[in-house]
C-alpha positions as CSV (number, residue, x, y, z in Angstrom):
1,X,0.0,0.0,0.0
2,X,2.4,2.2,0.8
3,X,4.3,1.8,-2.3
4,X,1.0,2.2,-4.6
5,X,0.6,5.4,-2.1
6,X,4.1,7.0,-3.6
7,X,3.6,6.0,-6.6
8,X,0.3,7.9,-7.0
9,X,1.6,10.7,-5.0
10,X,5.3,11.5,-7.4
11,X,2.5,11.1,-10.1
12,X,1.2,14.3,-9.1
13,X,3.8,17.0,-9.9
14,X,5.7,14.9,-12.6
15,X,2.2,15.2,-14.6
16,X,1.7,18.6,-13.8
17,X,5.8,19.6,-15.3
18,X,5.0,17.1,-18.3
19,X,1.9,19.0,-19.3
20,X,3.0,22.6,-18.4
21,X,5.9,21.6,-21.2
22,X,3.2,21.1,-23.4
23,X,0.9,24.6,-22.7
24,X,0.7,25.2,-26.2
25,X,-1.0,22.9,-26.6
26,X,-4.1,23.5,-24.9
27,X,-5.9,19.5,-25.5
28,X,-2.7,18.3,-24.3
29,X,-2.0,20.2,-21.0
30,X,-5.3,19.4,-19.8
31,X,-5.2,16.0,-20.7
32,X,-2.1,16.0,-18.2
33,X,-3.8,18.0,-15.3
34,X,-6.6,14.8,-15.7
35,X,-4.2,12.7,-15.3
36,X,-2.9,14.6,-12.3
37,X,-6.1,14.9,-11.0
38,X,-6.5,11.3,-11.1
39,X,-3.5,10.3,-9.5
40,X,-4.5,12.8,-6.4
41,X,-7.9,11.0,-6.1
42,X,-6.2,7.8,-6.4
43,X,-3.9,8.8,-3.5
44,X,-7.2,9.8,-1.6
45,X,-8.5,5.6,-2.3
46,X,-4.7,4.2,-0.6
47,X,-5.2,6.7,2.1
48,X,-8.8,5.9,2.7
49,X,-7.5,1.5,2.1
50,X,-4.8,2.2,4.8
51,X,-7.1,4.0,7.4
52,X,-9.4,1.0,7.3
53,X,-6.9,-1.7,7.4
54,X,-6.2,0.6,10.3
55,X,-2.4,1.1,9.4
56,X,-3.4,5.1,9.3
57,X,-4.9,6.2,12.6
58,X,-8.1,8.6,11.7
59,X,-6.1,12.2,13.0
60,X,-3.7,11.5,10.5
61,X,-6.0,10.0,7.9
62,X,-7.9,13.6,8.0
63,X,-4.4,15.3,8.3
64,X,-3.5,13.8,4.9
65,X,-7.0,13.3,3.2
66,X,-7.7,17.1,3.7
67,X,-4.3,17.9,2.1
68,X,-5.0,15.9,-0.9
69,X,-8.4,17.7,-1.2
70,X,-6.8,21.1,-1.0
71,X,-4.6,20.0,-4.2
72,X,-7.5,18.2,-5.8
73,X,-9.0,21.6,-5.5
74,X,-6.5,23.5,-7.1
75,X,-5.7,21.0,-9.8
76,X,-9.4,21.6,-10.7
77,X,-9.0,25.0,-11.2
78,X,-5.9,24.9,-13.0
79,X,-7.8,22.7,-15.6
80,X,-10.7,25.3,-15.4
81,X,-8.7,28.0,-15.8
82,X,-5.7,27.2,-17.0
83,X,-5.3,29.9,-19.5
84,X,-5.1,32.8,-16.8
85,X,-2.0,30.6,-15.5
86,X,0.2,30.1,-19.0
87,X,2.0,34.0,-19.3
């Protein structure tokens, strides 16, 4: 779990740099931030996996679960807005 957790969580950033590289072409980038997006909600399932196999006590479970909202949040608007973001 923890190395599915990692995984998903260097997934993150690395897609966001791949499709910032890529801003021109508009498809492309946000095609990236999905994937991004994905990979955050997927880190949201191991945390949510590890909590009930109780190997994450529930004050760090909504430590951690709130954090991954906060960037699921923003990766959202990025795709949203994303134009406002490429000067």
């Amino acid at each position: 779990m923890a190395r599915q957790l990692r995984r998903a969580a260097r997934s993150v950033p690395a897609n966001i740099v791949e499709g910032w590289a890529k801003r021109s072409s508009a498809p492309e980038f946000k095609r990236y931030l999905q994937v991004a997006i994905g990979s955050c909600d997927e880190c949201k399932l191991w945390l949510e996996m590890s909590r009930d196999e109780d190997y994450l006590v529930d004050t760090r479970f909504n430590d951690l679960s709130n954090r991954f909202n906060v960037v699921g949040a923003m990766l959202k608007s990025l795709w949203k807005q994303w134009q406002t973001f490429s000067s």
